[in-house]
N, C-alpha and C positions, 0 to 999 in steps of 0.2 A: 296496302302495305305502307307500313309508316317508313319514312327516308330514315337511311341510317345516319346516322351521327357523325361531324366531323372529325377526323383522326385527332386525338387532344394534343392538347401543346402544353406541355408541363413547364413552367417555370419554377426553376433553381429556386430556393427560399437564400435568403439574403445570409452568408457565412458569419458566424458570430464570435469564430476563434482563429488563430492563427494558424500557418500552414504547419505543415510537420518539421523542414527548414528550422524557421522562427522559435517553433516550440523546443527542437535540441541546442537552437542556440542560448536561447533565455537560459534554460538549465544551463548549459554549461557554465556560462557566464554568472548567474549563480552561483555554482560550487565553487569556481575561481575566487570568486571574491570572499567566500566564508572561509575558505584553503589560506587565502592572501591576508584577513584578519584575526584570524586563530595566528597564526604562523609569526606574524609582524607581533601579539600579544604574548606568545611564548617566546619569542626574539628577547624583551624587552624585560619578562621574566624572568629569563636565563642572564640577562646582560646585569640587572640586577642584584640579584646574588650572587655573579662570579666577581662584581666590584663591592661586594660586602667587605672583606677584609681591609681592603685598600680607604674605604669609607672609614672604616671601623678605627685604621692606627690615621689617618688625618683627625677626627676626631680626639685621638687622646692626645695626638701633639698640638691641637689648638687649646686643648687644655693645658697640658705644661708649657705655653708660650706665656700664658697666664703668671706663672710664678715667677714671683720677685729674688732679687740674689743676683751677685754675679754670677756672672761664669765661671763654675768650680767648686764655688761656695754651695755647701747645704743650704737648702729654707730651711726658712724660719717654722715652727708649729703655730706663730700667729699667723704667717703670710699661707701657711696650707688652709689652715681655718679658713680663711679668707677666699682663697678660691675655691672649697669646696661651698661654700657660702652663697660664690655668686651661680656656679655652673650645678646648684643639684637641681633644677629642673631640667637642664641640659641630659641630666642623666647621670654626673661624676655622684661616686657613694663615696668611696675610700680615697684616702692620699695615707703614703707611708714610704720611710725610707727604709732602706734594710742594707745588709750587711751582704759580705761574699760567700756567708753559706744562708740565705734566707732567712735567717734571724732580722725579725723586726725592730727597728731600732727607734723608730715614732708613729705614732696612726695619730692620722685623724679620719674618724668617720669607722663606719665599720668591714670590716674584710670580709668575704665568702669563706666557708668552713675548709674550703680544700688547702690545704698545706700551701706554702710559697717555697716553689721549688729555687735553687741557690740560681745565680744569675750564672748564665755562659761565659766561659773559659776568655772568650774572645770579645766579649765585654759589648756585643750587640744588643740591638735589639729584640725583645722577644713579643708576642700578640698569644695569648691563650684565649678560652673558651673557659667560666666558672661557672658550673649552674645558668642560672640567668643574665652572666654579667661576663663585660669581658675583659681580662687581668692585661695589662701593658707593662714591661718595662723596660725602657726607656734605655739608651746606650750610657754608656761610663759618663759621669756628671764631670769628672776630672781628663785631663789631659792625658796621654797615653805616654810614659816614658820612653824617654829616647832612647836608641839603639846601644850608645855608647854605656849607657850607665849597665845596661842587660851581665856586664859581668857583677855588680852589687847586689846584694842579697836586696830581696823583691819587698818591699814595705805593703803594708796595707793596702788594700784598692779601696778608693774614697766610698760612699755608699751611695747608694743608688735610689732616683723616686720608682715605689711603684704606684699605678694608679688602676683600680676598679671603677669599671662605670656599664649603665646599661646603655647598648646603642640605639636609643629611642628613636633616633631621626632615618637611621637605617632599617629599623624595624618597619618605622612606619609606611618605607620605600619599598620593601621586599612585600608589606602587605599590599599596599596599594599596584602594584604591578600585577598580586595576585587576583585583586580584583579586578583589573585590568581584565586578566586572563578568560576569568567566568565570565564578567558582561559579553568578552568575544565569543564564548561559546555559546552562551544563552542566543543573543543575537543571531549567528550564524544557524543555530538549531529552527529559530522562528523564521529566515530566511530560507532555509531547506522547505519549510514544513510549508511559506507561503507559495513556493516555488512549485511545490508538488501538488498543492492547492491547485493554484493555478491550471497545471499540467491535466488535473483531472478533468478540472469544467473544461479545459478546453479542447479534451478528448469529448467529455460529456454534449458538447457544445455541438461538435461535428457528428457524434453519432445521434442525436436530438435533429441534425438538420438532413441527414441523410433519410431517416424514419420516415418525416417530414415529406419529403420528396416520395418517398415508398409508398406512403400510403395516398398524396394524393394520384399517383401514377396509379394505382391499386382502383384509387376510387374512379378515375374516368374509365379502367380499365372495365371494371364492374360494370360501370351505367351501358358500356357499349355491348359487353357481354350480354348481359340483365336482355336490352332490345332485340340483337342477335338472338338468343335463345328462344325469347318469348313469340318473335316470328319465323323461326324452324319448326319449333314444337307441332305447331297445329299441321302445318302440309307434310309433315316428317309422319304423323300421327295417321296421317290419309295414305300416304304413299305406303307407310308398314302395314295397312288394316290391306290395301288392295294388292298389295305382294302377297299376301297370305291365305286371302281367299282365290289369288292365280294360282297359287301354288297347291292348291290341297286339289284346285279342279283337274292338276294336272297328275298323271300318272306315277308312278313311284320309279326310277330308275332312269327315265329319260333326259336327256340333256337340256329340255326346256324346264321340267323341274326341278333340275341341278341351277338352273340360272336365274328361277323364280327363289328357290333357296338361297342364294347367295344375297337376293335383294333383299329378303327379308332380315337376313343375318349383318348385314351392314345398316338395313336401317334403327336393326335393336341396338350396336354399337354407338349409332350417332342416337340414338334414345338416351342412353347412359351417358354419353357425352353430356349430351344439353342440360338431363336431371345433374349431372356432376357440376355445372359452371352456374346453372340457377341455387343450390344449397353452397357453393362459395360465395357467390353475391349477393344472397337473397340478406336482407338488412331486417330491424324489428325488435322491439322491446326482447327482454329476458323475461321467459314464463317459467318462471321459478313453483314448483310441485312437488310436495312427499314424493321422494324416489327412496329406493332400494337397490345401491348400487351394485351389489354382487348380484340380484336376481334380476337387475338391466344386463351384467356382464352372460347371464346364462342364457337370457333370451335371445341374444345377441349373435353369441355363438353355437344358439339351437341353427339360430335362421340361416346362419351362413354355414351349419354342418361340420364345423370342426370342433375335433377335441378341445378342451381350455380345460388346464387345469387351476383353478381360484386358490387361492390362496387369502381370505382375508380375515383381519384382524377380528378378537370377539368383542361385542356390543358396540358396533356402528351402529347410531339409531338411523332413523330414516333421514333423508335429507333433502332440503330445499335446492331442487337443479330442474335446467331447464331439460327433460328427459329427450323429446324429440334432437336435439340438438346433440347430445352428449350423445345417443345412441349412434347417431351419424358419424361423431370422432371415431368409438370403439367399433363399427362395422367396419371404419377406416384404417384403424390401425391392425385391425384381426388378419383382414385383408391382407394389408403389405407384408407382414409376417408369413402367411399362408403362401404369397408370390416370391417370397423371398429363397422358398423350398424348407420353410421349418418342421421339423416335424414332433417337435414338442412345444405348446405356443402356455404359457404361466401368468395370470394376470395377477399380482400383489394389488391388495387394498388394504391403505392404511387411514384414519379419521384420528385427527390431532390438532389441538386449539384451533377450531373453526375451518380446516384444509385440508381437504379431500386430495389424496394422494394416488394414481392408478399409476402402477408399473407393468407395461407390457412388455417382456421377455422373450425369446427365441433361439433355438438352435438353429438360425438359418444361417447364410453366409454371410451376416455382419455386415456394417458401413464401411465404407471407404474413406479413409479420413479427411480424401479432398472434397468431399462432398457434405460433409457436416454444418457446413457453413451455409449450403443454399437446400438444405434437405426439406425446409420447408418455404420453400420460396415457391409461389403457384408457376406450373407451368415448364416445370424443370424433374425432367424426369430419364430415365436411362433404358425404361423397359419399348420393348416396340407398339403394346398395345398401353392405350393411356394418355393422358396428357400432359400429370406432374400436379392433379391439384388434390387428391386425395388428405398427405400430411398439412398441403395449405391450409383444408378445412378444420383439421386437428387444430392448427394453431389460433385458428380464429375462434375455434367453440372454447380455445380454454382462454381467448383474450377476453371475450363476452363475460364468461365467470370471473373475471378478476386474478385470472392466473396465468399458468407457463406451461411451453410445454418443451422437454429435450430428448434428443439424445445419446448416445454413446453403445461401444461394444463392451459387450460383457468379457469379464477377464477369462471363461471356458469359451469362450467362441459364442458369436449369434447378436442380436441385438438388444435392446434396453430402451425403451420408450418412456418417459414418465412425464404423466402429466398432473401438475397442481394446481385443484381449484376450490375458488371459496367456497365453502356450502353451510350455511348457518344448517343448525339441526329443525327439526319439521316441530319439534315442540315447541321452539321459544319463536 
């Protein structure tokens, strides 16, 4: 007898992403900071345009500081020239005086078509909005009559400058903020998106290194299996053949062939065992062969004696599958179906751009949702006879193809098994 193997010793594969901790902190920190530059950008945009106006008349008074004349005195139509001369890049269009009912009394330059409304009672200031340009005028050019004179009849009010101009330097500020605004969101968008990046490889990362783990624990698992089984089999093999020939020599009802029975009956269970953990382990190329998947699914469930009812699609051609292997899934999944107490078991088959689809179905009593997550995990099982590797082998015969396998309760009660695998067609 060869020595058995020592107990493996799995070593951890080396972590390649951060803890879960780190990974909610990054995000948050993150989102804080795209929160903190969006926020500081529409700050900055709102501050902006709510000092447009205040902009807007400092502007038309650095242009009337420009004009020449005492204090009181009208300009001149050469000295308005003249400042509109030096400030029309600045933006100044018009210069005009006008009268107490808006009557224009000198232009220079040209005015916006909307009316000039008469100047305020109280002889302030006024800032309108014209079209594209914005209309100023300026408070009373003269001096405000004293209190005493108020019982003499009221003379003329001197006239008044108005000034039209576009606020280019304003504009240019309320655009620039705006783009302010968009680089923060762009930014911030590309920072979410690297962020979430991140978050995924380094979900990716951890589930990449746990696999990792799984499958070499899987793998020493197997090799120790694999020796185990291959030296039960043969004295398991002797021990069942001479339990069988004690038992048949022995009489029908007696308690020594109730107990030659019983040996024999436990050595067919640990029969099934050892074939059950040699087709989990047993390793080997893919022998890919013209199959005929619904007439593997009949054969299937001739052998194991249950109804099936098939359901598959028209003109599946034949298909390249390793048949020994795949039949071993579907004796496996008919099975669990059958233990489960279904008593209508429906295999769906569907063939679609090169991926062979089986849907095994059940009215049995359905999965448990705490269990979906290790439903095929070898070795994990809930039933008293068995040992949990049945769906294991399912998932390994659809890894070999190049596929998946899952699955889920059906919304009328029972279970849903589906597995996808590659299968080029047998013609090409």
């Amino acid at each position: 007898m060869q020595p058995l193997p020592r107990e493996p010793r799995v070593t951890a594969a080396p972590r390649r992403s951060l803890p879960d901790l780190a990974r909610w902190v990054t995000a948050a920190l993150s989102v804080c900071a795209c929160a903190a530059l969006v926020s500081t950008a529409w700050g900055a945009r709102s501050t902006s345009r709510g000092l447009a106006p205040a902009l807007e008349r400092g502007l038309a008074e650095s242009f009337l500081a420009e004009m020449p004349g005492e204090f009181g005195g009208p300009p001149t139509t050469r000295g308005m020239q003249s400042v509109l001369s030096r400030r029309h890049d600045a933006g100044l269009r018009a210069l005009a005086l006008v009268d107490d009912s808006g009557a224009v009394l000198s232009l220079v330059g040209s005015l916006d078509r909307t009316p000039v409304a008469p100047p305020a009672r109280s002889g302030g200031a006024s800032l309108r909005h014209v079209g594209t340009r914005v209309r100023y005028l300026p408070p009373m050019l003269g001096p405000p009559r004293p209190p005493w004179e108020a019982h003499f009849p009221p003379g003329p009010p001197p006239p008044r400058m108005l000034l039209e101009f576009e606020p280019i330097m304003v504009r240019a500020a309320i655009a620039e903020s705006d783009r302010t605004l968009a680089l923060s969101v762009v930014l911030s968008s590309l920072l979410l998106i690297a962020a979430a990046w991140f978050w995924r490889r380094s979900v990716h990362g951890e589930d990449l290194d746990r696999r990792t783990i799984q499958q070499d624990r899987l793998a020493e698992l197997g090799k120790m299996t694999a020796v185990i089984a291959h030296e039960i089999r043969n004295p398991l093999a002797a021990l069942k053949g001479h339990a069988q020939l004690l038992a048949e020599s022995l009489d029908e009802g007696t308690s020594t062939r109730s107990q030659a029975d019983r040996i024999v009956n436990a050595s067919t269970r640990l029969e099934r065992l050892v074939r059950d953990l040699l087709d989990f382990v047993r390793e080997g190329p893919v022998t890919r062969r013209p199959c005929d998947p619904a007439a593997l699914v009949r054969e299937v469930a001739d052998e194991l004696k249950l109804g099936v009812q098939i359901d598959a699609t028209a003109g599946i051609p034949l298909l390249m599958l390793d048949e020994r292997r795949l039949r071993l899934a579907l004796s496996n999944l008919l099975q669990n179906a059958a233990q489960a107490g279904a008593k209508t078991v429906t295999v769906g088959i569907v063939y679609e751009a090169g991926m062979l689809s089986l849907e095994v179905s059940d009215d049995g009593a359905g999965i448990d949702p705490h269990d979906v997550e290790s439903l095929f995990e070898p070795f994990v099982t809930k039933r008293t006879r068995g040992v949990g590797l049945g769906l294991a082998v399912v998932r390994r015969v659809a890894q070999i193809h190049g596929g998946s396998v899952s699955a889920s309760n059906r919304a009328g009660g029972g279970a849903l098994f589906t597995m996808l695998l590659q299968a080029p067609p047998a013609s090409g």
